[in-house]
C-alpha positions in Angstrom: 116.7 122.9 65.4 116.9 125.0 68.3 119.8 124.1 71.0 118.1 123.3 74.7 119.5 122.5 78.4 119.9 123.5 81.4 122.9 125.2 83.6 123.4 122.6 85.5 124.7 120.6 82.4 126.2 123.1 80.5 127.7 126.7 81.9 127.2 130.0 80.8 131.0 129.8 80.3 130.1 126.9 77.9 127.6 128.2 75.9 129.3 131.6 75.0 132.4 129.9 74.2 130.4 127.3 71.9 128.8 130.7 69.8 132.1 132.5 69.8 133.6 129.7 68.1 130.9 128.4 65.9 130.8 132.3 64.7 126.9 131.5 65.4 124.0 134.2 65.3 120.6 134.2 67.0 119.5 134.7 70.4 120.0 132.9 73.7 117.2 132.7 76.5 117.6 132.1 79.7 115.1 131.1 82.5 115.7 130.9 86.4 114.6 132.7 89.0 114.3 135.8 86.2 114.3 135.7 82.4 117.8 136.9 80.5 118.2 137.1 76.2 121.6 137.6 74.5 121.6 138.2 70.7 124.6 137.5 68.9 125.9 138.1 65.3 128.7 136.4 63.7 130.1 135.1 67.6 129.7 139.2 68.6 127.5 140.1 71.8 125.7 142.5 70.4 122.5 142.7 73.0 121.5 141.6 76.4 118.6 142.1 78.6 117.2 140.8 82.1 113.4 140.6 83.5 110.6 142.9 81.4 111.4 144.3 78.4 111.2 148.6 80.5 114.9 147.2 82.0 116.0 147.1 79.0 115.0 150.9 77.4 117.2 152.9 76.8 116.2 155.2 79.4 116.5 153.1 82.0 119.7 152.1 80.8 120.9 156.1 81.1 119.4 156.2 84.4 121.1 153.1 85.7 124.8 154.5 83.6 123.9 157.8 85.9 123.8 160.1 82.9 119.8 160.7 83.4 118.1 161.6 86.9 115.3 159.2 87.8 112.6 162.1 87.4 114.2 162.6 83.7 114.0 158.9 83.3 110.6 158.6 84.3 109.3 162.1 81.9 111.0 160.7 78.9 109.4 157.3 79.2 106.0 159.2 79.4 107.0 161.5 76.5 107.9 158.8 74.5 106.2 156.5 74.0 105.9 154.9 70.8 109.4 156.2 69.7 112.0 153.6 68.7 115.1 153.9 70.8 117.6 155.1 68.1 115.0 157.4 67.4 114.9 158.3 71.4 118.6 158.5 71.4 118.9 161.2 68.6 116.2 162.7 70.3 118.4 162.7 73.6 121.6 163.6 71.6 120.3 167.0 70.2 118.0 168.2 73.2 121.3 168.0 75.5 120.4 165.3 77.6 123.7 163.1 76.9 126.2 162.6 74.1 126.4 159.7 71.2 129.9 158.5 73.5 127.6 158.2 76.7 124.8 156.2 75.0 127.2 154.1 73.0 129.2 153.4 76.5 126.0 153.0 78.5 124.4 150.5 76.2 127.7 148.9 76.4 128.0 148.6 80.3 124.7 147.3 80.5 124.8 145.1 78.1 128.8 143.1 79.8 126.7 144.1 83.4 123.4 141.8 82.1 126.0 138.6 81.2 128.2 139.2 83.9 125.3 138.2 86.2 124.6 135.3 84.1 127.9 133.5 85.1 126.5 133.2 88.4 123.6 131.0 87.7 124.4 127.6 88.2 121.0 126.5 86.6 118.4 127.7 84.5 116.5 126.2 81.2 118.4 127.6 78.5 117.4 127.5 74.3 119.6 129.1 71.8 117.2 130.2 68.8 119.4 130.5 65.4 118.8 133.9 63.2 116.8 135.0 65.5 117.6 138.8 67.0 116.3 141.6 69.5 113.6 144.0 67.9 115.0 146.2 65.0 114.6 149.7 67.5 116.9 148.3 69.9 120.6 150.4 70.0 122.9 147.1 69.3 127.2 147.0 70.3 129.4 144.4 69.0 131.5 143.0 71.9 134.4 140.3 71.4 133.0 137.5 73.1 136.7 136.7 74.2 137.0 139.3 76.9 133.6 138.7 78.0 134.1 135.3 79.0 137.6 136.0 80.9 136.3 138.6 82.5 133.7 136.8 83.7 135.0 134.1 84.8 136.9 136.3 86.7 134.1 137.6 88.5 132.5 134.0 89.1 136.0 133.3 91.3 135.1 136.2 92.6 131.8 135.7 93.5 133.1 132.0 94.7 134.8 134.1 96.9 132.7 136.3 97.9 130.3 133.4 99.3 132.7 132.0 101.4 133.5 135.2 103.1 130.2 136.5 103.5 128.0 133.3 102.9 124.7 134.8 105.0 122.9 137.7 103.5 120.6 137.6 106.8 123.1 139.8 108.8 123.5 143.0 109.8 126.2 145.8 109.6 127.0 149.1 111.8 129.5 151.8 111.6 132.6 151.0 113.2 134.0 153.8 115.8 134.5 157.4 114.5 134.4 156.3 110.6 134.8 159.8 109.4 138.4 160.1 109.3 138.7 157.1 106.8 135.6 158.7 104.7 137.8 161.3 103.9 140.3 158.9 102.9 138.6 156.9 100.5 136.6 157.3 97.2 133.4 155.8 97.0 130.8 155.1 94.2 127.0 156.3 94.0 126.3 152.6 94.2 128.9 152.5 97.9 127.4 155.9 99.1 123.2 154.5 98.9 124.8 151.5 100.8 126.2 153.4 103.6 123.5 155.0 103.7 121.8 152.0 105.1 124.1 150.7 107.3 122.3 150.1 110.7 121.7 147.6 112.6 118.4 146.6 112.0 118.8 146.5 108.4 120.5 143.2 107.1 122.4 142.9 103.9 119.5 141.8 102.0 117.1 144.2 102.8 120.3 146.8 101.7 120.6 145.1 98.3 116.9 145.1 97.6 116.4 148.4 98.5 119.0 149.8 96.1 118.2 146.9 93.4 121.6 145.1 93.8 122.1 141.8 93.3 123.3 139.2 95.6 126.9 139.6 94.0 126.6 143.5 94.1 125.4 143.6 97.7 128.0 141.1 98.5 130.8 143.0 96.9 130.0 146.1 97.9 129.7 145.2 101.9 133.3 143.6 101.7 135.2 146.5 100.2 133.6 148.4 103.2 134.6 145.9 106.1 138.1 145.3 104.3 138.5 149.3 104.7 137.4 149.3 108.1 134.0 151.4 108.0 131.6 148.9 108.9 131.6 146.0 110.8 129.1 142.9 111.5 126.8 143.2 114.0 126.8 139.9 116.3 123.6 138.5 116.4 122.8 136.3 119.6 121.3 132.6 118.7 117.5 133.4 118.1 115.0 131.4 120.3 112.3 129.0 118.3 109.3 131.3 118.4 105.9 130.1 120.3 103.4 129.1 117.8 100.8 131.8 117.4 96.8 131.3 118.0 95.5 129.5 114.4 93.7 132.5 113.5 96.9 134.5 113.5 98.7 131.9 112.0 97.2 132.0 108.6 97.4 135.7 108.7 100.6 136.3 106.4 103.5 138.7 108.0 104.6 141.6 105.4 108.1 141.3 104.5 110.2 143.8 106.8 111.2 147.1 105.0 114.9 148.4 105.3 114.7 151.0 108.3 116.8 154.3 107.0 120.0 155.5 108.8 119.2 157.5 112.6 119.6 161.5 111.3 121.0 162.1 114.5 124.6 160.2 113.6 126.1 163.2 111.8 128.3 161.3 109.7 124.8 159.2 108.2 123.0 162.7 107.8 126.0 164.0 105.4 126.3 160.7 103.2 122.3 160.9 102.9 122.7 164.6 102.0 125.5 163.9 99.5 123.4 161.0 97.9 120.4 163.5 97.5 122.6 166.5 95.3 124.0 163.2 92.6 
């Protein structure tokens, strides 16, 4: 009989530490707002995966672990198709592409990023399915299940934290005065740089996440590494007035989403992070 409930009644926290100690195998799904699946065997993580099943191929995994360009992401999904990833990765190994360590590491990272992101739901309809595993092409990793859940339970403090500190994802964010002599003081990330690189005004913090596929704990994080250093700060956004109801007609017309609006080229220090981002 297959084990069902919701978040709400019992945690992610819960959950892993019930199969790590029951030693149990099969699959766990999980549905929210999106869909996630961990396989275990024997108590091990050994596979993850949120949304459609292309997030979790192995090329989109490279892509994601920076170790494939999008363009070679996208012409070796075309190229193969019908190929079974460990097939794909051998493929991958002898044409040059990457080595065994950097799929073995990638599929790993993706795989703690996936669960990571599940300790943040606080509900979802959840069924464990016994014996039941991922499809046999998929590249699998043992993981101890006890460093999974401390670390991220860690990260749900964290993202407790987080919340408080930045609870409003509807703000916006500019360059504080003359940033570049702290740029060339700090060290950022691929993910930091394509954030900076939509710092302005009109963009909020949502529309910045979204645009570079960041969740709300990524887009969060991410924002308050960058105000603790001192390179951006909020923008202060004046109480808005209650809008004047439109004519019916244009009422019932529905209003696009806003898109993020890129960084001005004409603030030099913008125009040499989007120029950095381009040559990664």
């Amino acid at each position: 009989m297959a084990l069902k409930g919701n978040l709400r009644d019992f945690s992610t926290t819960q959950l892993l530490n019930l199969i790590n100690l029951a030693r149990k195998t099969g699959t766990l799904t999980i549905h929210s707002d999106d869909m996630a699946q961990m396989s275990f065997r024997g108590g091990k993580l050994i596979y993850a995966m949120m949304g459609d099943a292309s997030n979790g191929n192995l090329a989109s995994v490279l892509q994601r672990a920076g170790k494939l360009s999008a363009e070679q992401a996208r012409f070796i999904e075309q190229r193969a198709q019908g190929t079974s990833e460990k097939q794909l990765g051998h493929l991958l190994i002898q044409a040059g592409y990457v080595t065994q360590s950097d799929i073995i590491q990638s599929v790993r990272q993706d795989i703690l990023d996936t669960v990571y992101k599940l300790f943040t739901w606080g509900e979802g309809i959840f069924r464990f399915d016994a014996n039941e595993m991922p499809p046999g092409d998929r590249i699998t990793i043992p993981i101890d299940l006890e460093s999974v859940i401390m670390e991220g339970s860690r990260r749900l403090k964290e993202w407790e934290r987080l919340q408080e500190e930045l609870p409003d994802l509807d703000i916006s964010l500019r360059f504080t005065d003359k940033p570049d002599a702290r740029l060339r003081n700090i060290n950022l990330t691929v993910q930091e740089w394509r954030v900076v690189s939509f710092i302005n005004p009109r963009n909020t913090m949502q529309q910045i996440g979204r645009a570079n596929n960041l969740s709300d704990f990524e887009i969060r994080r991410i924002v308050y590494g960058l105000l603790q250093a001192g390179l951006i700060e909020i923008v202060s956004r004046p109480r808005p007035v209650a809008p004047v109801p439109a004519p019916s007609t244009e009422r019932r017309r529905a209003v696009p989403e806003p898109k993020p609006i890129e960084p001005a080229v004409k603030r030099s220090v913008v125009r040499r992070l989007i120029n950095r981002i381009r040559s990664l």
